[in-house]
N, CA and C atoms as a LAMMPS dump frame, in Angstrom:
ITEM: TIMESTEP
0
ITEM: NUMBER OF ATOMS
534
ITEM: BOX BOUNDS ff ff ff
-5.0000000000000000e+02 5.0000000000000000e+02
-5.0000000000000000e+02 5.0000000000000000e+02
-5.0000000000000000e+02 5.0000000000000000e+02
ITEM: ATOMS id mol type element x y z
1 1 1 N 279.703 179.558 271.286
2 1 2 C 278.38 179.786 271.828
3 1 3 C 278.358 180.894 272.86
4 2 1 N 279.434 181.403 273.017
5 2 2 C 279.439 182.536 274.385
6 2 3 C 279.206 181.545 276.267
7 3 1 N 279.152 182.845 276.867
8 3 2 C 279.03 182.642 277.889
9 3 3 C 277.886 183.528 278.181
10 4 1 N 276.82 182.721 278.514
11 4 2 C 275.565 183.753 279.014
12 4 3 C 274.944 183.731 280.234
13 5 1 N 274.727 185.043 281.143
14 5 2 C 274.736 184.749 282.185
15 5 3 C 273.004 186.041 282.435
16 6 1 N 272.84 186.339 283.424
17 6 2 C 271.64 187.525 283.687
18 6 3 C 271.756 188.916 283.034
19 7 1 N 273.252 188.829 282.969
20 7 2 C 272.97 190.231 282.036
21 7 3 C 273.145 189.98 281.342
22 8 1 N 273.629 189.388 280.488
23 8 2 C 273.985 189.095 278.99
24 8 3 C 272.542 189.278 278.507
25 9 1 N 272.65 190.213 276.939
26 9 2 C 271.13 190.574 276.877
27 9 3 C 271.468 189.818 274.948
28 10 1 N 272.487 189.698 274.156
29 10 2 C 273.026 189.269 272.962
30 10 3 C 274.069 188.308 272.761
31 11 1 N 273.94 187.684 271.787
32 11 2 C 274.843 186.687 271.329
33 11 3 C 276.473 187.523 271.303
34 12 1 N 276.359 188.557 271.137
35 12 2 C 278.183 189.478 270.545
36 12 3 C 277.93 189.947 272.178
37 13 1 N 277.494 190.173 272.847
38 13 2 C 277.84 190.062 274.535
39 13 3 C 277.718 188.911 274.779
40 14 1 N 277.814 187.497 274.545
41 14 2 C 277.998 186.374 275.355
42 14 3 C 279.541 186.344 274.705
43 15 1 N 280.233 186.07 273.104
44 15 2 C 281.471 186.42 272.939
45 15 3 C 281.98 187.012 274.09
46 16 1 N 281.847 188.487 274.045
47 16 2 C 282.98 189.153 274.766
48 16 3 C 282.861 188.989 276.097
49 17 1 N 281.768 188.086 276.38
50 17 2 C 281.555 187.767 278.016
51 17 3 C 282.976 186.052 277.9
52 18 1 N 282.912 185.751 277.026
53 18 2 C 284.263 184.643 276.742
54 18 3 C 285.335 184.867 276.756
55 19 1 N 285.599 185.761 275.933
56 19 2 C 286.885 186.369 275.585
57 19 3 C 287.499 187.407 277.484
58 20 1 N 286.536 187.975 277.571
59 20 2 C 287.058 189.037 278.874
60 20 3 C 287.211 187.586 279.745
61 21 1 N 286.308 186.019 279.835
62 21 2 C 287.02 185.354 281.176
63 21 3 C 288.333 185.208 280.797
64 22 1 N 288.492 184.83 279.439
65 22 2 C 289.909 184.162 279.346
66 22 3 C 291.212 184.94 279.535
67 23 1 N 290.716 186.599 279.582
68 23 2 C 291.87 187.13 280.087
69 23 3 C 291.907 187.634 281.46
70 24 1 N 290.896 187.384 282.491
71 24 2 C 290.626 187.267 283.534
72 24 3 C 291.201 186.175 284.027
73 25 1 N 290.936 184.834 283.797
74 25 2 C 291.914 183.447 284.437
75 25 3 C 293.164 183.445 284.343
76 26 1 N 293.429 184.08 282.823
77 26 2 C 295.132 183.421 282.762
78 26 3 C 295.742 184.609 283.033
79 27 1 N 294.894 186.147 283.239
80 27 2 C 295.758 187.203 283.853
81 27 3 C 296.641 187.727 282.564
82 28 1 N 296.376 187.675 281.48
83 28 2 C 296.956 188.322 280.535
84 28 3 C 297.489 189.807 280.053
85 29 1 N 298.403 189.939 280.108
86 29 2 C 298.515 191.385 280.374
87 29 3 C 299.839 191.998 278.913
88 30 1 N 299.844 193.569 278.96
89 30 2 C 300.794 193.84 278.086
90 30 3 C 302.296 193.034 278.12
91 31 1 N 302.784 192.978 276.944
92 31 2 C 303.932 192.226 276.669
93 31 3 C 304.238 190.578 276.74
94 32 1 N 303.361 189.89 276.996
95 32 2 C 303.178 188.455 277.054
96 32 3 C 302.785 187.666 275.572
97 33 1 N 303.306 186.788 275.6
98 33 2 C 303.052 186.061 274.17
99 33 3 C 301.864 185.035 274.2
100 34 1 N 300.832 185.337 273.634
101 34 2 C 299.838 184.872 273.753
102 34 3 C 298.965 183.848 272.179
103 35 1 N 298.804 182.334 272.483
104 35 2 C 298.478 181.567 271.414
105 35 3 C 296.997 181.295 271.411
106 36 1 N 296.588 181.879 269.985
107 36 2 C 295.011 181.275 270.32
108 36 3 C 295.058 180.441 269.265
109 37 1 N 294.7 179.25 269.964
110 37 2 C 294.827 177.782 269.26
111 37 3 C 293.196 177.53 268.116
112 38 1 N 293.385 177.278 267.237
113 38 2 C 292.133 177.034 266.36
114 38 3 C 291.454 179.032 266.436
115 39 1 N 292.143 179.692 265.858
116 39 2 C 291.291 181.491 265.949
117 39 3 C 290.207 181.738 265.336
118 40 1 N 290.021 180.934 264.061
119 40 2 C 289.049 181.162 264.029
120 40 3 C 289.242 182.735 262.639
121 41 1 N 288.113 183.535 262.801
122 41 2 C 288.136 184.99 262.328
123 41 3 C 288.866 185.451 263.424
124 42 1 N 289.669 185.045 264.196
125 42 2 C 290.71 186.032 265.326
126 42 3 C 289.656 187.175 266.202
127 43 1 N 288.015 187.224 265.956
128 43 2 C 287.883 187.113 267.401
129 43 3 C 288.808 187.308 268.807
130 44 1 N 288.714 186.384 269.238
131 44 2 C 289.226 186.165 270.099
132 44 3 C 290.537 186.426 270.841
133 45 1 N 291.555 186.542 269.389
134 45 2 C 293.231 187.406 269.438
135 45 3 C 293.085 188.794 269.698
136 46 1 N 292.348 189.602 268.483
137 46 2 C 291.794 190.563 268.478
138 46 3 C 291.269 191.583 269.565
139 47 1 N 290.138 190.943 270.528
140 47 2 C 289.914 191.106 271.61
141 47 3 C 290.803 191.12 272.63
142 48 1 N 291.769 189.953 273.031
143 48 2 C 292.899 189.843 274.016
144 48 3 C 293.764 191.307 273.56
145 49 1 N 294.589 191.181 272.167
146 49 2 C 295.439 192.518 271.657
147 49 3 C 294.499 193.654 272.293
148 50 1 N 293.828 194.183 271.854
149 50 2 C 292.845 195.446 272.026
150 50 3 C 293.026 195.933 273.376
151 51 1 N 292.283 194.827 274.343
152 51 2 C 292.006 195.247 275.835
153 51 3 C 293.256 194.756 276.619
154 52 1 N 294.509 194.166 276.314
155 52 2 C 295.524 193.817 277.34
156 52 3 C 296.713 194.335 276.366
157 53 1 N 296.72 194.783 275.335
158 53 2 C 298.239 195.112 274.582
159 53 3 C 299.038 193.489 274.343
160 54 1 N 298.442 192.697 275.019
161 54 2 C 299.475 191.245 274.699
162 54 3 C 299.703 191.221 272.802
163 55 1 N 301.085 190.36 273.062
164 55 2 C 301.118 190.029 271.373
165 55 3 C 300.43 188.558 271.23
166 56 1 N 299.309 188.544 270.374
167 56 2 C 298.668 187.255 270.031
168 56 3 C 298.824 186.981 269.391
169 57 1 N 299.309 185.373 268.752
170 57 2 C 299.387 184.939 267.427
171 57 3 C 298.184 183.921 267.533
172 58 1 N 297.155 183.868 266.51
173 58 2 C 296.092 183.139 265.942
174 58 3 C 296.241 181.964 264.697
175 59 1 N 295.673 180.84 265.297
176 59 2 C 296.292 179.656 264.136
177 59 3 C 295.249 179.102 263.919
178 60 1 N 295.061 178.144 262.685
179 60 2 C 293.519 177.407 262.296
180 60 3 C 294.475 176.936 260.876
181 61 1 N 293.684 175.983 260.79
182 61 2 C 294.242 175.357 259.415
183 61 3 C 292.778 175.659 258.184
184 62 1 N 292.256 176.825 258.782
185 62 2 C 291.37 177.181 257.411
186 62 3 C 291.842 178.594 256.599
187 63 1 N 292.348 178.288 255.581
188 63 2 C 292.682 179.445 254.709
189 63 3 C 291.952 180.989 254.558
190 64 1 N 290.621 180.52 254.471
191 64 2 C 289.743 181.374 254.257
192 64 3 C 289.144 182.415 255.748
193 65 1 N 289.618 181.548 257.053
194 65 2 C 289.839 182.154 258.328
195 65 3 C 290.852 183.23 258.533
196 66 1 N 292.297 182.337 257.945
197 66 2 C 293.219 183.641 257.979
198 66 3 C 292.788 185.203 257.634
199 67 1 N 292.347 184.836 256.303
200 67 2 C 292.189 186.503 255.391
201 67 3 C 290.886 187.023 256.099
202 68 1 N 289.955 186.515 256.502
203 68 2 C 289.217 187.305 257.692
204 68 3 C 289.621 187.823 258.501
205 69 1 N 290.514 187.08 259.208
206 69 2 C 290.948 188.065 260.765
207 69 3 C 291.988 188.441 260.403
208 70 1 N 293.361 188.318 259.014
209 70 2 C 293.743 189.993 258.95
210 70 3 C 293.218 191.32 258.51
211 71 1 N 291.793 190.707 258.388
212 71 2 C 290.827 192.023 257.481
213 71 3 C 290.531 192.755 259.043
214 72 1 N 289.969 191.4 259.993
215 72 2 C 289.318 192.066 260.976
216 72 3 C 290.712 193.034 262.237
217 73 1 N 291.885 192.335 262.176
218 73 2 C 292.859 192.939 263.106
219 73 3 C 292.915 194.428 262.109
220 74 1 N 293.062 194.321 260.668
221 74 2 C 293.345 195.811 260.345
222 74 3 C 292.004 196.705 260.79
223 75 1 N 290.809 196.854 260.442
224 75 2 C 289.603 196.869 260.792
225 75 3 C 289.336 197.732 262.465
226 76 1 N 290.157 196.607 263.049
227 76 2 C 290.411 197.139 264.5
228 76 3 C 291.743 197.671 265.286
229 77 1 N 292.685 197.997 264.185
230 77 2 C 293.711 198.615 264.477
231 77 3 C 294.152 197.563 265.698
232 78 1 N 294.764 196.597 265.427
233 78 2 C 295.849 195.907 266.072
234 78 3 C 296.127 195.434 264.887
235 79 1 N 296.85 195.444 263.902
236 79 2 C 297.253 194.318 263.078
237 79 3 C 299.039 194.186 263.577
238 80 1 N 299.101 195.733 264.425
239 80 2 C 301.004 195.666 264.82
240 80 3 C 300.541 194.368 266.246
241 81 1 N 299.808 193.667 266.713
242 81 2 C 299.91 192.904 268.027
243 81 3 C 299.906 191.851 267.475
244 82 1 N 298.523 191.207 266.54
245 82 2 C 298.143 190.094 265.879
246 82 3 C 299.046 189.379 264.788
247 83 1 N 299.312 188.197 264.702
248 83 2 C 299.556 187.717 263.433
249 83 3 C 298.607 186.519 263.85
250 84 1 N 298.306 186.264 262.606
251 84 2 C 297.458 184.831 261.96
252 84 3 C 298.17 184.139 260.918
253 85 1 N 298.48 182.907 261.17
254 85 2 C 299.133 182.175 260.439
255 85 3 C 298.492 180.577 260.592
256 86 1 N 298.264 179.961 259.108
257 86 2 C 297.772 178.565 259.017
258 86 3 C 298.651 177.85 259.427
259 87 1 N 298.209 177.151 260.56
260 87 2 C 299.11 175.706 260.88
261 87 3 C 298.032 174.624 261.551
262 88 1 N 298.488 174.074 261.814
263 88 2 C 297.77 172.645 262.674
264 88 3 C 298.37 172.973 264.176
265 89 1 N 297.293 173.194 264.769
266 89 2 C 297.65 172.966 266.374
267 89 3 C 298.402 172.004 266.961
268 90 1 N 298.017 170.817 266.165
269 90 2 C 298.674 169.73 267.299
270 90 3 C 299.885 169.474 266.3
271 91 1 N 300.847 170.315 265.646
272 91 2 C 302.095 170.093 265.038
273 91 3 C 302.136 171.405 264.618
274 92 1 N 302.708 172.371 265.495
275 92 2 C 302.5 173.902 264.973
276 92 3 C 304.39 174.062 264.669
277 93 1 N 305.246 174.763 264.471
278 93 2 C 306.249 175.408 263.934
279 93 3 C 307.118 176.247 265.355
280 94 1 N 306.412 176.751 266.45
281 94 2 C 306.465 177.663 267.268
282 94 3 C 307.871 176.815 267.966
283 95 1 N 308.481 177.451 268.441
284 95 2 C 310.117 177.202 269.215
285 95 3 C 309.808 176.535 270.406
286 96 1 N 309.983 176.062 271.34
287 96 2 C 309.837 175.711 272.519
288 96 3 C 310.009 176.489 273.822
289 97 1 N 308.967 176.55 274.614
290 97 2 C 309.43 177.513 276.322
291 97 3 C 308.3 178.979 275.006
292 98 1 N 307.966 178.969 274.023
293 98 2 C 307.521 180.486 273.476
294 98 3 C 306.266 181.079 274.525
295 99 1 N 305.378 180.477 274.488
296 99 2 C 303.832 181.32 274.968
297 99 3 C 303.819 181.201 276.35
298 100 1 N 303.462 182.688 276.899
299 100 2 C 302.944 182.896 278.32
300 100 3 C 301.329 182.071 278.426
301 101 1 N 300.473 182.265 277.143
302 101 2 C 299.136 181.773 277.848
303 101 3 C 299.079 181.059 276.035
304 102 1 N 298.376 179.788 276.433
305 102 2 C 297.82 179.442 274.972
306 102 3 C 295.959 179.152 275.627
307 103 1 N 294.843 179.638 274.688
308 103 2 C 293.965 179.484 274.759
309 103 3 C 293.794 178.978 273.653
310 104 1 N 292.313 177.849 273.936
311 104 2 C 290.853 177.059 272.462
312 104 3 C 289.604 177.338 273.533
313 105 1 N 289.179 178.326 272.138
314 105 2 C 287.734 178.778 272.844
315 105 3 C 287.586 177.645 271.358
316 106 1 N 286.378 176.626 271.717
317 106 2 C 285.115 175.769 270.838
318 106 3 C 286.265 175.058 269.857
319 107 1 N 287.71 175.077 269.836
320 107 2 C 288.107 174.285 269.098
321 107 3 C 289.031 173.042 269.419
322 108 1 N 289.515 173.005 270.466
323 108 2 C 290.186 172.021 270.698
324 108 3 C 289.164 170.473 270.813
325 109 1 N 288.089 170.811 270.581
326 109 2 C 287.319 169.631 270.532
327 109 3 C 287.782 169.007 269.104
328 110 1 N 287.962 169.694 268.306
329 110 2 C 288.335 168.952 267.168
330 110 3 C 289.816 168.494 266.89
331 111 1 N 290.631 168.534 267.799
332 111 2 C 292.012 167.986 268.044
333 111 3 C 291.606 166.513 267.968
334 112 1 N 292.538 166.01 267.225
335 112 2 C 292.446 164.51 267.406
336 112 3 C 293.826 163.581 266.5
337 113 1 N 294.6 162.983 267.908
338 113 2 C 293.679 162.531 268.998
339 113 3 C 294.16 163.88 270.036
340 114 1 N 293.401 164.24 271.074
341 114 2 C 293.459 164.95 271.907
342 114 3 C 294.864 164.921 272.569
343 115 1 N 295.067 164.036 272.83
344 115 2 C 296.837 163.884 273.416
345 115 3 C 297.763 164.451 272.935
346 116 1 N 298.252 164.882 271.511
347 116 2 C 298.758 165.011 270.548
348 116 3 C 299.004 166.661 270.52
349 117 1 N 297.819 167.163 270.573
350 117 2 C 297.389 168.568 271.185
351 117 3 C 298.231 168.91 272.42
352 118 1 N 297.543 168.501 273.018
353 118 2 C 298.161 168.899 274.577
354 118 3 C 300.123 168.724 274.239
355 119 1 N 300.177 167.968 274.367
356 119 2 C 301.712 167.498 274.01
357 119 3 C 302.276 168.649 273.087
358 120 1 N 301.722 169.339 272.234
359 120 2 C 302.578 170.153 271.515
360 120 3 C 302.202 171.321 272.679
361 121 1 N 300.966 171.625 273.084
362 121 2 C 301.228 172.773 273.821
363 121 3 C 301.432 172.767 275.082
364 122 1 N 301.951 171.558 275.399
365 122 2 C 302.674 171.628 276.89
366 122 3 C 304.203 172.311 276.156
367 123 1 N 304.656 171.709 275.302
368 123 2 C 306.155 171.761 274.493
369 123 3 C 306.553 173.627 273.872
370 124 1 N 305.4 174.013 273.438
371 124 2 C 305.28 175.572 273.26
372 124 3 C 305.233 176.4 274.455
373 125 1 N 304.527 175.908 275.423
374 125 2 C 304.56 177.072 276.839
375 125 3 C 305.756 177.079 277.369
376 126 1 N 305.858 178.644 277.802
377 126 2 C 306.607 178.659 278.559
378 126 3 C 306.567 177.489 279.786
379 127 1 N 307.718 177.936 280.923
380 127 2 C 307.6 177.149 282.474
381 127 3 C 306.381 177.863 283.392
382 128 1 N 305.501 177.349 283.639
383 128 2 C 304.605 177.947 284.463
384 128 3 C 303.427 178.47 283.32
385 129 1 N 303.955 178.183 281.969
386 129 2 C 302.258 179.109 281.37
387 129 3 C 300.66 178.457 281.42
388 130 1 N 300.208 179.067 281.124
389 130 2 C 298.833 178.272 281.539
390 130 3 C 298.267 178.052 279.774
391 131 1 N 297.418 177.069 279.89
392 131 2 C 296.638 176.664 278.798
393 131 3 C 295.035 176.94 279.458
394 132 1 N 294.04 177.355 278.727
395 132 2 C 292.734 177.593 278.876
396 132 3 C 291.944 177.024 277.614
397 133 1 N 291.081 175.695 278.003
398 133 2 C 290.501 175.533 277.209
399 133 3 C 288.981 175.88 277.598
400 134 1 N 288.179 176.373 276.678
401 134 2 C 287.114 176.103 276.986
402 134 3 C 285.613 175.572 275.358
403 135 1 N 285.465 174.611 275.826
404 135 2 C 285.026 173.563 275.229
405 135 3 C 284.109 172.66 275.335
406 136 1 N 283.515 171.612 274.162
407 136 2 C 282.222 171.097 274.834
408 136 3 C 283.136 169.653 274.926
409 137 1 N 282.547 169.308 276.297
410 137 2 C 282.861 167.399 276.53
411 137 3 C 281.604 166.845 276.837
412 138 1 N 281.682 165.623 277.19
413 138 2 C 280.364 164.701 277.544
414 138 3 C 280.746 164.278 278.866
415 139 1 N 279.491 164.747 279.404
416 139 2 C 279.368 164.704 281.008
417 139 3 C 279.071 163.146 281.904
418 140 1 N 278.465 162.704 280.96
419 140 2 C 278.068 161.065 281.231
420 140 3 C 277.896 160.476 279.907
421 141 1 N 278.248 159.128 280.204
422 141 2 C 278.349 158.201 278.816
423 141 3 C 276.796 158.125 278.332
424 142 1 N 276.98 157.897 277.015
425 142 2 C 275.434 157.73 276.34
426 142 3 C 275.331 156.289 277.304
427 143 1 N 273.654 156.463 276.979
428 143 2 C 273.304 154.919 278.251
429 143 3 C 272.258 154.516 277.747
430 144 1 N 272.001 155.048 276.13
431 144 2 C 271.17 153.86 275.468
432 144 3 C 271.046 154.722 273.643
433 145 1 N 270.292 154.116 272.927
434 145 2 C 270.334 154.153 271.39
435 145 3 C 269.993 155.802 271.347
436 146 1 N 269.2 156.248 272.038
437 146 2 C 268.847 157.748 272.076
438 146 3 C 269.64 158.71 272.144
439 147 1 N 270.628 158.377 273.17
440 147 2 C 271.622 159.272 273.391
441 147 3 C 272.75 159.304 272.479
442 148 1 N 273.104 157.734 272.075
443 148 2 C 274.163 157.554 271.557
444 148 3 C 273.868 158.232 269.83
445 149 1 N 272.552 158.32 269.465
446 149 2 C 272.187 159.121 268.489
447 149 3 C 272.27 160.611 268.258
448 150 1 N 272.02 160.939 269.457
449 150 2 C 271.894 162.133 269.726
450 150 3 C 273.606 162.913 270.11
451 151 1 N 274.839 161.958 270.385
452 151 2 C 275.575 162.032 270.64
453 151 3 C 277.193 162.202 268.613
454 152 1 N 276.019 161.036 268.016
455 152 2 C 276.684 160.771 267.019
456 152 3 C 276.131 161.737 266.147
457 153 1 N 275.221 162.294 265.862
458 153 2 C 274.544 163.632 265.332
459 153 3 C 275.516 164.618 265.692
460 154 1 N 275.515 164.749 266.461
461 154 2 C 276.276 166.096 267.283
462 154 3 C 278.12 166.284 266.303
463 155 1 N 278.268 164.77 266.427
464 155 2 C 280.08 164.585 266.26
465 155 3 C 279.58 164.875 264.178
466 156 1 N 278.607 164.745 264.032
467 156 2 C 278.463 164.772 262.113
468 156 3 C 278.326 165.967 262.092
469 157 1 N 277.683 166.698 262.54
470 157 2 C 277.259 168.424 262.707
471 157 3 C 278.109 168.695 262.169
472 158 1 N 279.078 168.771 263.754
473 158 2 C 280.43 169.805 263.994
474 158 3 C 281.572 168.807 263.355
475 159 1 N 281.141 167.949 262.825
476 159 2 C 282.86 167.556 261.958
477 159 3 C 283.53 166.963 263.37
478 160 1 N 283.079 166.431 264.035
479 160 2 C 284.133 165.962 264.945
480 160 3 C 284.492 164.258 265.076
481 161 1 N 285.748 164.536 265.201
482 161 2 C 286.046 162.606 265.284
483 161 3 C 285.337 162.031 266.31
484 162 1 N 285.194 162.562 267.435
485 162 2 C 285.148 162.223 269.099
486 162 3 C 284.299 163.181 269.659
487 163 1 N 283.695 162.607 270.673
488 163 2 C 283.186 164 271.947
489 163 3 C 283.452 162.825 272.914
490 164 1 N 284.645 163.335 273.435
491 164 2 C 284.951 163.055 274.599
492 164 3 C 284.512 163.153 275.915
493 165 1 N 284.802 162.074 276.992
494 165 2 C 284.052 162.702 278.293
495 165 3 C 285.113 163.26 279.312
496 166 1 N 284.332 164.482 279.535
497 166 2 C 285.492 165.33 280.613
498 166 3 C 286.723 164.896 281.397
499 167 1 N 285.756 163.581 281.689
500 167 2 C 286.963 162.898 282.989
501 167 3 C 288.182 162.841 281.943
502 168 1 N 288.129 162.178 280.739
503 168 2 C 288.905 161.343 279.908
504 168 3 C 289.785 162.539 279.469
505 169 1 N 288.955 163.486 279.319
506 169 2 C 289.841 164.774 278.914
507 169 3 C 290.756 165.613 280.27
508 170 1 N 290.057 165.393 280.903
509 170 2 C 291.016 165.875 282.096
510 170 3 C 292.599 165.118 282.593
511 171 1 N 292.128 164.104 282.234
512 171 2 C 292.971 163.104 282.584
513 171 3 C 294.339 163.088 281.585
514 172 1 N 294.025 163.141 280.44
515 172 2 C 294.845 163.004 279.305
516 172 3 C 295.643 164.699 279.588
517 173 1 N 295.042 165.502 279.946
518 173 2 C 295.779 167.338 280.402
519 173 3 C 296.661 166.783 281.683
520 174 1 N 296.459 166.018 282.454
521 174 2 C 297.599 166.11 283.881
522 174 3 C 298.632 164.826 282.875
523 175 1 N 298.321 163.881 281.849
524 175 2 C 299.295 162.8 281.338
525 175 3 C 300.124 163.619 280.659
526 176 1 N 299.586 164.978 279.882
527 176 2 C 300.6 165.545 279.01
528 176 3 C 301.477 166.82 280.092
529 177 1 N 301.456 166.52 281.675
530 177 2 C 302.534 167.077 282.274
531 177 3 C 302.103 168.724 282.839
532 178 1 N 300.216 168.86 282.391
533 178 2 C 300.193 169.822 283.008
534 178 3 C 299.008 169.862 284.682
C-alpha cells in the first residue's frame, strides 16, 4: 500500500516512499547482503540494488513472481546485484550468520505460524543484523460481530491464516531472540 504522506502526490511515489524508509532504518549500504523476504515482482530488491549497490536476494514461493522480477532486475540493469529464487521464508536454504539486513514489506503477514518465520530469520542474520518488517497487524481485538466480520473478510481477501495483534506480534520478535 505505500507510505503516504503530504507530498506523496501517487501510488508508485508511496512505493518508493517504502522502499527509500527501509534503506534509511536499516542503513543499507554497498556490499552488504541483503534478504527481501516474500519479493514479490522484486520491487523492492531492485530498488535497494539500484540506490545502495547492496547485493539483494528476493524470495516468494510464487513461480510466476520469480520470472517477473528477473524480467524487471534485467529491465533495470541490476540483474549482476539481484537474484530471485523460490523458497518459503519460514524454511529458506540460506547458511547461517548470511544477511546484514532481512526486510517483509506486506508479506510477513502471511507467515504462519509467525514464530517459525522469525526463527529462521533470526538463524540467517548475521550478529547484530536487523530485520524490518513492515506490515498490517490488529491494533485492538474485534469487540463484537461487526468487527470480527470485518476482521474475517479481510483474512479471506488477502489469503491470510491470521491477523494478528501487534502486541502478540511484537512479543513473539523479542521470543525469537531479537
Amino acid at each position: 500500500f505505500g507510505f503516504w504522506d503530504k507530498d506523496t502526490k501517487n501510488y508508485d511515489q508511496s512505493i518508493l516512499n517504502q522502499f527509500s524508509k527501509v534503506v534509511r532504518k536499516t542503513k543499507i549500504k554497498k556490499g552488504m547482503n541483503v534478504l527481501d523476504a516474500g519479493c514479490g515482482v522484486g520491487g523492492g530488491a531492485i530498488y535497494i540494488a539500484k540506490n545502495t549497490g547492496a547485493r539483494v536476494v528476493g524470495i516468494t514461493i510464487t513461480p510466476e513472481q520469480i520470472r517477473e522480477a528477473k524480467a524487471n532486475a534485467v529491465r533495470s540493469g541490476v540483474q549482476n546485484l539481484v537474484n530471485f529464487m523460490l523458497m518459503d521464508f519460514t524454511k529458506t536454504t540460506f547458511p547461517g550468520n548470511h544477511f546484514n539486513v532481512v526486510f517483509g514489506i506486506e508479506s510477513v503477514c502471511h507467515a504462519y505460524p509467525k514464530k517459525r518465520f522469525l526463527k529462521e530469520m533470526y538463524r540467517i542474520l548475521k550478529p547484530g543484523g536487523l530485520l524490518y518488517v513492515s506490515d498490517g497487524y490488529q491494533l485492538r481485538k474485534p469487540n463484537d460481530l461487526l468487527d470480527r466480520s470485518i476482521v474475517s473478510t479481510l483474512c479471506r481477501v488477502w489469503r491470510l491464516k491470521e491477523l494478528i495483534h501487534f502486541s502478540n506480534m511484537s512479543e513473539l520478535i523479542k521470543r525469537a531472540g531479537f
